[in-house]
C-alpha positions as CSV (number, residue, x, y, z in Angstrom):
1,X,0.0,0.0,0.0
2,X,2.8,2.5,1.1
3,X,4.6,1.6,-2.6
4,X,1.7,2.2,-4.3
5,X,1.7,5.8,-2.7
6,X,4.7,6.7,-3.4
7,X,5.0,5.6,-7.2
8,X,0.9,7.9,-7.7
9,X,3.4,10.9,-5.7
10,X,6.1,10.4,-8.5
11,X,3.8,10.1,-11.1
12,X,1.9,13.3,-10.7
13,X,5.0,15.0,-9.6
14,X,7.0,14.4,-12.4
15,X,5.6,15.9,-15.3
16,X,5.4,19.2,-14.0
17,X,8.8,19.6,-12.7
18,X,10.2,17.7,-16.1
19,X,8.5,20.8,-18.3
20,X,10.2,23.2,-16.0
21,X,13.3,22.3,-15.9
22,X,13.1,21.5,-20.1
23,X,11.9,25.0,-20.4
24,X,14.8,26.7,-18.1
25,X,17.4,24.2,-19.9
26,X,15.3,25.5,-23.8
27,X,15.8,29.1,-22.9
28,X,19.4,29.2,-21.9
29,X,20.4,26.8,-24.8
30,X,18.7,29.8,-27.3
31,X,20.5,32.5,-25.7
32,X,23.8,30.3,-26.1
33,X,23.3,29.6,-29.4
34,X,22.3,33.7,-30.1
35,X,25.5,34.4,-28.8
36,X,27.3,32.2,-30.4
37,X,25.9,34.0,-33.8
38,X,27.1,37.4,-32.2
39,X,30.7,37.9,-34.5
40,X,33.1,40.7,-34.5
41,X,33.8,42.8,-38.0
42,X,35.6,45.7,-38.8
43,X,35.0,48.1,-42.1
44,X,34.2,51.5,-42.8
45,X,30.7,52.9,-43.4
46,X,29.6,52.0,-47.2
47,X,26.9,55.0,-47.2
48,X,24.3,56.0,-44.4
49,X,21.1,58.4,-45.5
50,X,21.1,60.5,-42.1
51,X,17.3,61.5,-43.1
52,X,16.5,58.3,-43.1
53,X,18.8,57.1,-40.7
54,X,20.2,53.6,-42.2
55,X,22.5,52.6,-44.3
56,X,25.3,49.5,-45.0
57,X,28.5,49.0,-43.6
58,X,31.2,47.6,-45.5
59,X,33.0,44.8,-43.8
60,X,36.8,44.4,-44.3
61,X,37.7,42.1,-41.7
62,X,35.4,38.9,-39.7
63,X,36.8,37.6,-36.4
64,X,40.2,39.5,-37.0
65,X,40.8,37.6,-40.3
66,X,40.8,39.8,-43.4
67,X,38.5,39.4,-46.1
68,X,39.3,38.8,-50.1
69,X,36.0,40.7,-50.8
70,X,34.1,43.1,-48.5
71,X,30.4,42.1,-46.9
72,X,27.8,44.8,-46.4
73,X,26.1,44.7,-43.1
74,X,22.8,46.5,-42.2
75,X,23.5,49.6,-39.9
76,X,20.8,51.6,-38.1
77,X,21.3,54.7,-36.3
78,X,20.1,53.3,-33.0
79,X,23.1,50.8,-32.9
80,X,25.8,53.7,-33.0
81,X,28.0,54.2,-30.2
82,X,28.2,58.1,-30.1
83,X,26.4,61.0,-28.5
84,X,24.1,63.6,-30.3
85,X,22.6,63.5,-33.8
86,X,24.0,59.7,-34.5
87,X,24.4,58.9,-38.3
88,X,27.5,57.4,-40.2
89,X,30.1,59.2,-42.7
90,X,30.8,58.0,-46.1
91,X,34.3,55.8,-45.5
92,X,34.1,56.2,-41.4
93,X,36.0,53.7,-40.0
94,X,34.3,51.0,-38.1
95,X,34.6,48.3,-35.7
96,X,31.2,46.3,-34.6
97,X,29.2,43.4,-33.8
98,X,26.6,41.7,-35.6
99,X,24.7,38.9,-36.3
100,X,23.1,37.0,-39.3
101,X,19.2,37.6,-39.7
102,X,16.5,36.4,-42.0
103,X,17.1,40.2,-44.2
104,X,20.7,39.4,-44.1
105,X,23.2,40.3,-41.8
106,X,22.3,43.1,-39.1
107,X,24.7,45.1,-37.2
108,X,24.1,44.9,-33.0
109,X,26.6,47.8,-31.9
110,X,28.6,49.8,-34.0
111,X,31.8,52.1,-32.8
112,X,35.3,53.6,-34.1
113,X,38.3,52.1,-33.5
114,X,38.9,51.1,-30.2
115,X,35.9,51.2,-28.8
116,X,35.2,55.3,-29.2
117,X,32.1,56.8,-30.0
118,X,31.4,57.5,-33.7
119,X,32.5,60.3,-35.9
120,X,29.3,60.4,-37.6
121,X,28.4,62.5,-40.7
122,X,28.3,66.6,-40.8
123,X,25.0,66.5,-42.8
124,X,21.8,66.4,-41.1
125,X,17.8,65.9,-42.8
126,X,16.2,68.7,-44.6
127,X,13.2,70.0,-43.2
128,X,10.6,71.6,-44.6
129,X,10.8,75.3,-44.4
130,X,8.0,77.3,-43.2
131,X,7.7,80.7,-44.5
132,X,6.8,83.0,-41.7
133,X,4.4,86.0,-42.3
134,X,5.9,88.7,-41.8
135,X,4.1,90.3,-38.6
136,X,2.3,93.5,-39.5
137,X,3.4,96.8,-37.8
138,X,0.5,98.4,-35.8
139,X,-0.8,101.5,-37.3
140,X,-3.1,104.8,-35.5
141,X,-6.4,105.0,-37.3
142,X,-6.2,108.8,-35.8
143,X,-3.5,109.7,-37.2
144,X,-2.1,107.1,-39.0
145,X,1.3,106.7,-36.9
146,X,2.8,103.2,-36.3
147,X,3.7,101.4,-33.2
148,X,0.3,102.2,-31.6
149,X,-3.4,102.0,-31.5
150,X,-6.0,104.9,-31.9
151,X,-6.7,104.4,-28.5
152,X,-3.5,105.2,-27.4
153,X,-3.0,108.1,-29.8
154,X,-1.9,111.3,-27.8
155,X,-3.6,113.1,-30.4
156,X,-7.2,114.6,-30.4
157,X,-9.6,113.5,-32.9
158,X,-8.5,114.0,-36.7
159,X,-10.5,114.8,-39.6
160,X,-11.0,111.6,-42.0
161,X,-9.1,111.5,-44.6
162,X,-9.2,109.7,-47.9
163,X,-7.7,106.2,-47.5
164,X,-6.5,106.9,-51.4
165,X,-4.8,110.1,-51.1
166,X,-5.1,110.9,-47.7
167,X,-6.9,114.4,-48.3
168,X,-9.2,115.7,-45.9
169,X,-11.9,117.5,-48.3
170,X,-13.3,113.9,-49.7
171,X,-13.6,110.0,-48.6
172,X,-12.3,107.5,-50.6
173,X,-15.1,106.4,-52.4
174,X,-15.4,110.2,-54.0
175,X,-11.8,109.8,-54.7
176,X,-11.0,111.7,-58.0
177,X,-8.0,110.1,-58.9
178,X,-9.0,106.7,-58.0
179,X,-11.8,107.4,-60.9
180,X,-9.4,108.5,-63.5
181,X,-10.1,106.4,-66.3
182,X,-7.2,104.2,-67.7
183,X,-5.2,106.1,-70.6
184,X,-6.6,104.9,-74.0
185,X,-3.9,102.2,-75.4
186,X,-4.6,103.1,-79.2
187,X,-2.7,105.8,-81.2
188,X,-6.1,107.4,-82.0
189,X,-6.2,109.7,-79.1
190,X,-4.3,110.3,-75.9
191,X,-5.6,111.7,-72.1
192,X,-5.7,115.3,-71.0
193,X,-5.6,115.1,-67.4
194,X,-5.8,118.7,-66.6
195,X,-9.1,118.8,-68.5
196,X,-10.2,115.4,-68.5
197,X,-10.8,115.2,-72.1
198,X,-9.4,112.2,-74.5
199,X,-8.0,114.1,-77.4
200,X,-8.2,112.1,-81.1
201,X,-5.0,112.6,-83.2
202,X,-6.4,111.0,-86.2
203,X,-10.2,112.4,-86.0
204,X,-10.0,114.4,-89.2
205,X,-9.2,111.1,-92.0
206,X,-11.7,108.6,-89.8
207,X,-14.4,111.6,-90.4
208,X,-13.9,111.9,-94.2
209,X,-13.4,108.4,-94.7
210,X,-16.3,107.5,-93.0
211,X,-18.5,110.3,-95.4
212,X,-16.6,109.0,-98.7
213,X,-18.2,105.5,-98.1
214,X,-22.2,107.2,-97.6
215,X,-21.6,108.9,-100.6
216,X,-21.1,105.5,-102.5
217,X,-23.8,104.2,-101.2
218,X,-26.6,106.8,-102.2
């Protein structure tokens, strides 16, 4: 009876400490074999869009051994080793660690030589430009001074004034020489604007030609 016990205690025990212990034993066996993936390179930076903020490394050198022909590796910004805006000049040299990835091969942390931060690139992203408006200077309605209001205006009351022409004996919409009419374009006639007559230069010939051509027709 007591065997029996024991061997139901075993039983029921066993399963559940089995699956714990295969999942600690699983999860350190992946993070081995991550790091294990984790290699050292050396290169220089290929090209990096700092807008962007990615770009490919070129690796020279895996592990310490050179290499006949360089391997681009994926770099973004948020692996670089430097303080700031971080980006990556064109031919920067490089030293890193990285690892291989279904896109290809990733960099994890990137740095200069030795271990020191990044030289990174002078340029930086274009923004758009906002054009500002330019801010309009206050004006007196009074007396049409700027850098106040009319009711600061030292001033007593003015007499109106034309907005046109600024006189004082008419408003704007009685505005003489807002009515001038536009000067005629032809070569027929030109504007007097003392007397506000349109003079015709060539009245005389349109006159008789016009009285030639009645004549025919009666």
């Amino acid at each position: 009876m007591f065997l029996s016990v024991c061997m139901c205690v075993c039983v029921c025990n066993c399963p559940g400490g089995a699956s714990k212990g295969g999942g600690d034993e699983r999860g350190k066996l992946a993070e081995r074999e991550e790091e294990s993936q984790i290699q050292q390179g050396a290169g220089h930076c290929k090209w990096f869009n700092v807008r962007m903020g990615f770009g490919f490394i070129s690796m020279t050198s895996r592990e310490g051994s050179p290499l006949e022909t360089p391997v681009d590796v994926f770099v973004h910004q948020s692996k670089l080793y430097m303080e700031g805006f971080r980006s990556l000049k064109e031919g920067e040299p490089v030293e890193f660690t990285f690892k291989k990835s279904s896109k290809g091969l990733e960099s994890i942390r990137v740095t200069g030589p030795g271990g020191a931060p990044c030289l990174g690139s002078e340029r930086r992203p274009k923004g758009k430009t906002v054009q500002k408006r330019k801010p309009k200077g206050d004006r007196c309605y009074n007396c049409g001074g700027l850098d106040h209001h009319a009711k600061e205006c030292n001033l007593p009351p003015q007499p109106k004034k034309c907005h046109y022409c600024q006189s004082i004996m008419h408003m704007v919409a009685n505005c003489p020489l807002k009515t001038v009419p536009p000067q005629p374009s032809s070569s027929q006639g030109r504007y007097e604007a003392d007397t506000g007559e349109v003079i015709l230069h060539n009245a005389a010939p349109l006159f008789l030609e016009k009285k030639q051509k009645q004549k025919k027709i009666h």
